[in-house]
C-alpha positions in Angstrom: 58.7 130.1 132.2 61.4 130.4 129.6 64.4 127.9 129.5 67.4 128.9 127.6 69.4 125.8 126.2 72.7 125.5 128.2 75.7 125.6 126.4 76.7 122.5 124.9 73.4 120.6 124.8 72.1 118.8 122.4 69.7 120.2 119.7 67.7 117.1 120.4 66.4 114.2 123.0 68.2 111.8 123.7 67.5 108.7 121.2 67.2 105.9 124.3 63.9 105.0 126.1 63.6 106.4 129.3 64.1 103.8 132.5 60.5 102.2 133.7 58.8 104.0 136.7 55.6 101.7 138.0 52.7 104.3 137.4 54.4 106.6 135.3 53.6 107.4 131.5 56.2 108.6 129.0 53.8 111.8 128.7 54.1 112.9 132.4 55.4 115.7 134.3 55.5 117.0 137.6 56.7 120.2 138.8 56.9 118.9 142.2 59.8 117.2 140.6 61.2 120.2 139.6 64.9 120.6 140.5 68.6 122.3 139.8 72.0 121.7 140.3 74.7 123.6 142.7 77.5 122.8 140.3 78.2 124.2 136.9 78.4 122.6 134.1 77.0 119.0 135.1 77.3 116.1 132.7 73.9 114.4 131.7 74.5 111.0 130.4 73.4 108.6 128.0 74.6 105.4 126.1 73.7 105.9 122.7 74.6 101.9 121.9 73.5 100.4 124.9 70.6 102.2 126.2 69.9 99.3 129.0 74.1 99.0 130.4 73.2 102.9 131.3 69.6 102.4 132.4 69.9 99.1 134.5 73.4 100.6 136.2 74.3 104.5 135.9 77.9 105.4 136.0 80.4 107.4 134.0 81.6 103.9 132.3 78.0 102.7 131.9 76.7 106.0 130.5 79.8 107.3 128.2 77.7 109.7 126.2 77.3 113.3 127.3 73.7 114.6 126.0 74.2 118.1 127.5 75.2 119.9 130.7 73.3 121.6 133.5 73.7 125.0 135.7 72.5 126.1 138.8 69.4 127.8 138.0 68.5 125.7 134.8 65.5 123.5 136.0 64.9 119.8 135.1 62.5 117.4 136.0 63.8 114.2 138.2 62.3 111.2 136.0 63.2 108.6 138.5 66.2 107.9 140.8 68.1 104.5 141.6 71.4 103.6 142.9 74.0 103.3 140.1 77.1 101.7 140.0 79.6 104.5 140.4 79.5 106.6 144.1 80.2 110.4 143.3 80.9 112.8 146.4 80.0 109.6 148.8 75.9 109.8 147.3 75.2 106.0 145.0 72.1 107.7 143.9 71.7 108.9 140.2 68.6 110.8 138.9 67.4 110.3 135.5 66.7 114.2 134.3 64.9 115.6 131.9 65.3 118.6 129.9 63.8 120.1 127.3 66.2 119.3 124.4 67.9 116.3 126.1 67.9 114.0 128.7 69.7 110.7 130.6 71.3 110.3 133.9 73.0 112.8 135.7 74.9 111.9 139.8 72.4 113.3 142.1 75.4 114.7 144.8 75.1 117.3 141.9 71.1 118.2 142.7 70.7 121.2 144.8 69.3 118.9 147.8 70.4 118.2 151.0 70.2 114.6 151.2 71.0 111.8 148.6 67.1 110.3 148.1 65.0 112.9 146.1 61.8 113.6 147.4 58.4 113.0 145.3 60.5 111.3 142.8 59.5 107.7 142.3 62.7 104.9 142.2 63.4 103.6 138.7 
């Protein structure tokens, strides 16, 4: 499947560790965990000086960085999920994505899903 690099997104990963998931390598994929967005242009986030502020608590504040942006039919993978500090469109959740030039935390109310928990993807 080809993947063409949205506008605006970063050449490379993002530089911070990815949040912990119990029983999940750095090296692993799942295509069950394959998701998009319904929105255009959605912010994925990082904090490029204080990688655990945005891991331990997503929000806007937390996460200041944008890595890149996301558009319906552009898939990611859902690293992990956990409920952040910021509520967007009434769902706490926020997904950690990844991409294949970037990745960080985006608001799951953006994921093309009809409820705020993600299924198959493991809590960070």
């Amino acid at each position: 499947m080809a993947t063409t690099i949205p506008a605006g997104a970063a050449e490379t990963t993002a530089p911070g560790p990815r949040p912990t998931v119990a029983g999940k390598g750095e090296g692993d994929v799942s295509i069950k965990r394959a998701f998009t967005t319904w929105a255009t242009n959605v912010n994925v986030r990082h904090n490029n000086s204080n990688f655990a502020a945005c891991n331990n608590s997503p929000s806007v504040a937390n996460c200041p960085n944008v890595e890149g942006q996301v558009n319906p039919g552009v898939s990611f993978e859902a690293w992990c999920q956990k409920i952040g500090s910021q509520t967007v469109g009434g769902n706490p959740y926020w997904v950690y994505v990844i991409l294949p030039n970037f990745d960080g935390w985006m608001a799951s109310y953006y994921v093309d899903y009809p409820d705020n928990v993600l299924p198959d993807t493991p809590f960070c």
